[in-house]
Backbone bond lengths (Angstrom), bond angles and torsions (degrees), N, CA, C in turn:
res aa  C-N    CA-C-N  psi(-1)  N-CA   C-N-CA  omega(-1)  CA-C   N-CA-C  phi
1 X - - - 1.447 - - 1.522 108.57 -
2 X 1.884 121.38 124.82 0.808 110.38 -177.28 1.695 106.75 -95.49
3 X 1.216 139.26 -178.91 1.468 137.33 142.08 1.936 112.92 -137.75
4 X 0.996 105.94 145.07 1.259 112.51 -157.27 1.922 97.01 -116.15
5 X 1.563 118.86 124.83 1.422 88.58 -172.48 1.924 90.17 -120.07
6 X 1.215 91.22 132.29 1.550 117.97 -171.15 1.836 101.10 -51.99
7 X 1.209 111.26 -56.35 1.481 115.15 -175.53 1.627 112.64 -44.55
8 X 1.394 102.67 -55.34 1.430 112.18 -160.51 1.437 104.51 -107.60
9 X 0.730 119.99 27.23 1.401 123.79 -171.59 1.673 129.70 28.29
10 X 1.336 107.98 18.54 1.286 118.21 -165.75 1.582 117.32 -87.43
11 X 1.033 130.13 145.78 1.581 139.27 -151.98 1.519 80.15 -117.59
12 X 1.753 120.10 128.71 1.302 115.78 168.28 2.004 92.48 -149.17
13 X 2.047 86.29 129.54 1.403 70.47 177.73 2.120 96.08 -130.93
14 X 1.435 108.53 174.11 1.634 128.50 -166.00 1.445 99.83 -80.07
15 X 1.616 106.97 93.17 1.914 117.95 -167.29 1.908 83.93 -122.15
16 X 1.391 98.33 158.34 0.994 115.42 151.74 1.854 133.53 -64.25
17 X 0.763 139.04 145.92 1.428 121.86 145.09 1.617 112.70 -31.53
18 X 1.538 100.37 146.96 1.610 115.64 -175.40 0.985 121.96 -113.91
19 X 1.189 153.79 172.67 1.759 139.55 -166.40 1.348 96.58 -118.88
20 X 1.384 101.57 136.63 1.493 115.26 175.56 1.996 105.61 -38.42
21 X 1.216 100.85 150.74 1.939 113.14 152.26 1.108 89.09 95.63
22 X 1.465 131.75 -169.74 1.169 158.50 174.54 1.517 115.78 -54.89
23 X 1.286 139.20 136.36 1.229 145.52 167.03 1.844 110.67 -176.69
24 X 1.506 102.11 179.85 1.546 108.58 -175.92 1.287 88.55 -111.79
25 X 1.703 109.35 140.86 1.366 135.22 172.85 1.417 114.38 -82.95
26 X 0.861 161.33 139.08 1.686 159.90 151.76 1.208 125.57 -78.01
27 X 1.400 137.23 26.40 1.556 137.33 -149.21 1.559 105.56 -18.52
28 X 1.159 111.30 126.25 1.385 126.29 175.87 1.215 124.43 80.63
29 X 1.128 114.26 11.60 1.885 143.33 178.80 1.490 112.96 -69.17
30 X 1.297 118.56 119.93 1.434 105.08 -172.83 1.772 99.16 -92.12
31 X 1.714 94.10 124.26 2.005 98.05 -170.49 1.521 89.84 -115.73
32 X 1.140 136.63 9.65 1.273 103.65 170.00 1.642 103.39 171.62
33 X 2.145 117.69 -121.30 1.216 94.66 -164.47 1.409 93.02 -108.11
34 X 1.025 134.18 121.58 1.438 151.36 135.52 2.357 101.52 46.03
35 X 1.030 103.75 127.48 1.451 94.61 168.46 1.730 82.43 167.43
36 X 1.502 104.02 178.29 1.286 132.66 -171.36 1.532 121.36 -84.34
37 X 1.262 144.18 80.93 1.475 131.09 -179.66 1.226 119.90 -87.14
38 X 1.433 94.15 165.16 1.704 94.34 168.45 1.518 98.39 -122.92
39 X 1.476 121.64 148.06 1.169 123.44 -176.27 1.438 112.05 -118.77
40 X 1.180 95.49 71.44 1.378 106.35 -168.36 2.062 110.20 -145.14
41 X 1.058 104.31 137.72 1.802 94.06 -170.17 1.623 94.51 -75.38
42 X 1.233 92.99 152.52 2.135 107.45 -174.41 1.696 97.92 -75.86
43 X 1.538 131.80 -16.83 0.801 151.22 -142.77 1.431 104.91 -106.10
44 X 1.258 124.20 -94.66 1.592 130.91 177.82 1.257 129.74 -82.23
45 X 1.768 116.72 2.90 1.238 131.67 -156.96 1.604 134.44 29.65
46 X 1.618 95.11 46.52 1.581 89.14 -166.45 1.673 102.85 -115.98
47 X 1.042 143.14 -165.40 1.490 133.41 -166.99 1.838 91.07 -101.38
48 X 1.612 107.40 141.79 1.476 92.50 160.71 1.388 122.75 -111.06
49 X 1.352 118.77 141.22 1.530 104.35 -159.59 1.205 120.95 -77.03
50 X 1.351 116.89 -162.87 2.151 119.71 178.02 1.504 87.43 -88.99
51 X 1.551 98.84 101.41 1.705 104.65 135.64 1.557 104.89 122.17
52 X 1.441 90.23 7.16 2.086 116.73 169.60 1.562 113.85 -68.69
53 X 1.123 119.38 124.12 1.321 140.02 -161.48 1.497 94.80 -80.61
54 X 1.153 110.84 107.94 2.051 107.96 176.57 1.502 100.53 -135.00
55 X 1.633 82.40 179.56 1.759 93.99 -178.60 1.744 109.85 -137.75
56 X 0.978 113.09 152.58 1.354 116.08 -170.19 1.304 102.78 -120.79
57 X 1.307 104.40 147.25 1.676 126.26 -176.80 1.603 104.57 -72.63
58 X 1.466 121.32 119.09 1.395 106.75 177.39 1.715 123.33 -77.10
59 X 1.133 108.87 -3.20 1.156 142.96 -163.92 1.817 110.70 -74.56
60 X 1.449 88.61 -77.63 1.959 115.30 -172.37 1.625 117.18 -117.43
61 X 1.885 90.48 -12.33 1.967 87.76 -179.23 0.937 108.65 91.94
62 X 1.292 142.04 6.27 1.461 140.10 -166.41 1.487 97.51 -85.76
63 X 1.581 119.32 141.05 0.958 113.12 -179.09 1.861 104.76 -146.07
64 X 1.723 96.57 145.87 1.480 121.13 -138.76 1.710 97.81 -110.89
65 X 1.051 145.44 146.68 1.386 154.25 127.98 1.755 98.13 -47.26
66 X 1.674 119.37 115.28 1.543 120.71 173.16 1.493 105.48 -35.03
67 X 1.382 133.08 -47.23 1.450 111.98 -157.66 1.757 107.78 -69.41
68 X 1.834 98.64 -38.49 1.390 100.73 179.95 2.031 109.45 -50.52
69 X 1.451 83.99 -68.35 1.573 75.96 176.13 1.675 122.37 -17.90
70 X 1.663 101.44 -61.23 1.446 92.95 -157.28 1.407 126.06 -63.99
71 X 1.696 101.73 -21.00 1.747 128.69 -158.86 2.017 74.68 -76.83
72 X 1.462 118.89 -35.20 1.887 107.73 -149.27 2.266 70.86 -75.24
73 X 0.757 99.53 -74.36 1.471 100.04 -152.82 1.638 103.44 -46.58
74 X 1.429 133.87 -13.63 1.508 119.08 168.63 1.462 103.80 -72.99
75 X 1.681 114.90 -33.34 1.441 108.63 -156.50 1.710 116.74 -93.82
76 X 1.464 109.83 -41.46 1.508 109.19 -163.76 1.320 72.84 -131.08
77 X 1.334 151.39 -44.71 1.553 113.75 -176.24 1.912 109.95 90.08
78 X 1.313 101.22 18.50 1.512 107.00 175.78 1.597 112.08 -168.39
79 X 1.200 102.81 158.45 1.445 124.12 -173.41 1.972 94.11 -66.82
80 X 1.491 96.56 137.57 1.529 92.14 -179.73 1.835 108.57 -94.34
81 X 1.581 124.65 32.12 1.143 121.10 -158.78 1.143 73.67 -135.29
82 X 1.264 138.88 -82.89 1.672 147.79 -149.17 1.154 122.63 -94.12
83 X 1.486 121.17 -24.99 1.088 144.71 -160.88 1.603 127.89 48.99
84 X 1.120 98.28 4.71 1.588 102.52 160.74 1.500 125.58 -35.20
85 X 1.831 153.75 146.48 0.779 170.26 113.77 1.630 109.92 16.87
86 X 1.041 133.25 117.35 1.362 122.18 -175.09 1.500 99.71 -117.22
87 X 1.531 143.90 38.04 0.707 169.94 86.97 1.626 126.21 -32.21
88 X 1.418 109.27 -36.99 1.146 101.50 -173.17 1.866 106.47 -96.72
89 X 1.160 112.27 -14.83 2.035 115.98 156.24 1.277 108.79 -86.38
């Protein structure tokens, strides 16, 4: 189920939780138990597409497009949600 919210323009669709590290996302893929996403990287705020190589925060769930990731961990070295160590996942 998708919902589309007019104000914010944000695309949010009914995903499971995702497993920490590296993997491919499926937009609209049912991964698990039922909850609210945003499909959007925490990082560059841009949409990530079906079949985009990301990484998830083991931390808060935040989840990254790889390049964002790599540019967050050369530059500030932390999750921009939790601020946890991105060194230390």
């Amino acid at each position: 189920m998708k919902a589309w919210n007019r104000r914010s323009g944000v695309l949010y669709i009914r995903a499971r939780p995702l497993p920490s590290g590296l993997f491919r996302l499926k937009v609209g893929e049912s991964l698990g138990v039922w909850d609210w996403t945003i499909v959007s990287c925490d990082a560059c705020l841009l949409d990530i597409d079906d079949g985009a190589e990301v990484v998830k925060c083991s931390n808060c769930g935040a989840v990254f497009h790889t390049d964002c990731y790599r540019n967050l961990k050369n530059t500030k070295s932390a999750c921009p949600k939790c601020r946890v160590s991105l060194d230390e996942q």
